[in-house]
C-alpha positions in Angstrom: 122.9 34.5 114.7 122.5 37.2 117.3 122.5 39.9 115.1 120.3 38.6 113.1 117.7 38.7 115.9 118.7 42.1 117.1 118.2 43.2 113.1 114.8 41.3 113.3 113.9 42.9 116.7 114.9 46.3 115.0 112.9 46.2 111.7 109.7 44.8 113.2 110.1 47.7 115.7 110.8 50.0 113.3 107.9 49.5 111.3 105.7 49.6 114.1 106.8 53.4 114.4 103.9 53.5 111.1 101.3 52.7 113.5 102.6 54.9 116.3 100.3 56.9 118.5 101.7 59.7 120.2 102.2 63.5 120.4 104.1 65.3 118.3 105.6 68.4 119.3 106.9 70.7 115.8 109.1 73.4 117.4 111.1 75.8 115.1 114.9 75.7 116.2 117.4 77.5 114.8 120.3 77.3 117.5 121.3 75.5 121.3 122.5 77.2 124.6 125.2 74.8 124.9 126.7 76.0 127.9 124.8 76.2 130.7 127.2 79.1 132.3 127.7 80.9 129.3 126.2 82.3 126.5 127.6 80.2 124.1 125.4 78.6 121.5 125.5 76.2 118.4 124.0 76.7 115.2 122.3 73.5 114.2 123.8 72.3 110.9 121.9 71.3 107.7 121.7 68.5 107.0 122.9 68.9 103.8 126.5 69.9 105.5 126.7 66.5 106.5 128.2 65.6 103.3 126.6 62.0 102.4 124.4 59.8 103.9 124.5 57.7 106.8 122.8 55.1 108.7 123.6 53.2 111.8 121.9 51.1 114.4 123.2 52.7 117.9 123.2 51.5 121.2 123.1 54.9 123.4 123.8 55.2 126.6 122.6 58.5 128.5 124.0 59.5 132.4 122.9 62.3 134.3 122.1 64.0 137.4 118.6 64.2 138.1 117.6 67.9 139.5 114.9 67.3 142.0 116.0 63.6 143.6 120.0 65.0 142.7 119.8 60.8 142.1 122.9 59.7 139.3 120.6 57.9 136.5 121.5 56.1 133.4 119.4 55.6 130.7 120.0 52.9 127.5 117.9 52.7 124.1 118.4 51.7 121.0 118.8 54.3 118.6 118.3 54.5 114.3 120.1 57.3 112.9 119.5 58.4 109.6 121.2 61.2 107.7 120.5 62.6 104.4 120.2 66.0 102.2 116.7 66.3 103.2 116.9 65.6 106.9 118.7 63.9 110.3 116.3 61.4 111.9 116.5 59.5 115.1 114.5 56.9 116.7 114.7 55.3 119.4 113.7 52.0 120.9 113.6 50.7 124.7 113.1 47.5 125.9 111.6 44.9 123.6 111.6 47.3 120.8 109.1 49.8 122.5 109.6 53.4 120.4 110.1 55.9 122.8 110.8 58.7 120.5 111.6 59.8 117.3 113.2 62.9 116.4 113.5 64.7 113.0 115.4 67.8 112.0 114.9 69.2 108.2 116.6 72.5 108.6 114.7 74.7 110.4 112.3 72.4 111.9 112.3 70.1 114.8 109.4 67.4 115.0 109.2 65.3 118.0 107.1 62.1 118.5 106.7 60.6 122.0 104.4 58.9 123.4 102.2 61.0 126.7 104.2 60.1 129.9 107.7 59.7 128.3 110.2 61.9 129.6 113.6 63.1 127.6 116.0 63.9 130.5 117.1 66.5 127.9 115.6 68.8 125.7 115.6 67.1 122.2 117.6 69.6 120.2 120.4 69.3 122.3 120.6 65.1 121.5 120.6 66.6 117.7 123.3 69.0 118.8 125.8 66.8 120.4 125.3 64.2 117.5 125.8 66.9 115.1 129.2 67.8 117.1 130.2 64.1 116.9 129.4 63.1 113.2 130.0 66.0 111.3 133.5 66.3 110.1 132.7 70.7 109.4 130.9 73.4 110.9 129.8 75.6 108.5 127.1 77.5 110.4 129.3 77.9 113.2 132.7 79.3 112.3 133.4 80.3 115.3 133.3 77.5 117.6 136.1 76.9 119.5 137.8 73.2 118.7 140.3 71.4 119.4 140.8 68.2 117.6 143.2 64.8 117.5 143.0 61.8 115.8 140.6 61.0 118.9 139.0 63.6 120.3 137.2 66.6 119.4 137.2 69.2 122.2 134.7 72.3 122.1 135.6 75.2 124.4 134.2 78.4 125.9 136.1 81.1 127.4 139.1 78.6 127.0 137.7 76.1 129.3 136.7 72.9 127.7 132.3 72.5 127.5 131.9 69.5 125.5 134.9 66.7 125.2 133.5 64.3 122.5 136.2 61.2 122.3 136.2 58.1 119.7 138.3 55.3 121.4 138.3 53.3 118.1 139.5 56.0 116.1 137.0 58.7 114.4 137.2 56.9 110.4 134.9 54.0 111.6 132.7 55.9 113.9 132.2 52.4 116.0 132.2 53.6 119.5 131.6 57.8 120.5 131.7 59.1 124.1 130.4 62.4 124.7 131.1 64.1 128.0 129.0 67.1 128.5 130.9 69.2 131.4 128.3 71.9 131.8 125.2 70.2 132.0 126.7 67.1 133.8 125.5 64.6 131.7 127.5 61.6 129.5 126.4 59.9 126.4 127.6 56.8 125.3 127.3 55.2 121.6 128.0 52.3 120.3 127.6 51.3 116.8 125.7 47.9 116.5 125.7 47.3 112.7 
């Protein structure tokens, strides 16, 4: 019965995104710095590479250090991924279904929607980034990334130390529960899958 709400709660939100007001911000991206003390970057996938679709209702759970209080924060939203040939969307919802964001990546361009006053802790490509480097099972624009993989963990290094340890503690087949630990920008997400 719960989930039907939180479905219910979802959808209605979800289709208030038609009516939503905001900014949009259409940035061309072709690549992330992903480590803050190197030079090391990431090629943003197609999403074509992805190799199917996929859809999932996502609770995600951001931590990080804020620069000017140097305050720990944590941050939770509910987030609708969507992958197809065409393009990698995410939206996310706060408390009672309020859209925060919404993120879309075709390709070679990045459209964000926020309303004025909300703040990413992060810029948004590098949310697109470190899903990419969690979902995708291949890397074809980036052949030389540096990973290390088990059953469980996926470990992305630079200059041999490790930047990026992604871990699935349910295995990485279901893609139920993802922990990304970011060790150069000092920030951890959390997902869990809710449908």
């Amino acid at each position: 019965m719960m989930k039907f709400f939180q479905a219910a709660a979802l959808t209605l939100s979800f289709l208030g995104l038609v009516g939503f007001s905001g900014c949009t911000n259409t940035q061309r991206v072709t690549s992330v710095m992903l480590g803050a003390q190197t030079n090391a970057t990431f090629s943003l996938e197609q999403p074509s590479s992805f190799g199917g679709e996929f859809f999932a209702t996502q609770r995600l759970e951001v931590s990080y250090l804020d620069k000017k209080t140097a305050k720990k924060i944590r941050q939770e939203v509910v987030v609708q991924v969507e992958i197809d040939d065409e393009s990698m969307r995410l939206v996310a919802l706060g408390q009672m279904g309020i859209s925060l964001f919404q993120l879309s990546w075709d390709g070679s361009l990045l459209k964000v929607q926020k309303p004025p006053g909300v703040l990413l802790p992060f810029a948004p490509e590098y949310l697109i980034a470190n899903m990419q480097l969690a979902l995708w099972k291949e890397f074809p624009n980036n052949p030389s990334l540096m990973i290390e993989e088990t059953k469980d963990k996926r470990v992305l290094k630079f200059a041999g130390k490790p930047a990026l340890v992604i871990t699935y503690p349910k295995g990485k087949g279901k893609m139920q529960e993802i922990r990304i630990n970011d060790l150069t920008r000092n920030f951890k997400i959390f997902i869990t899958r809710l449908d």
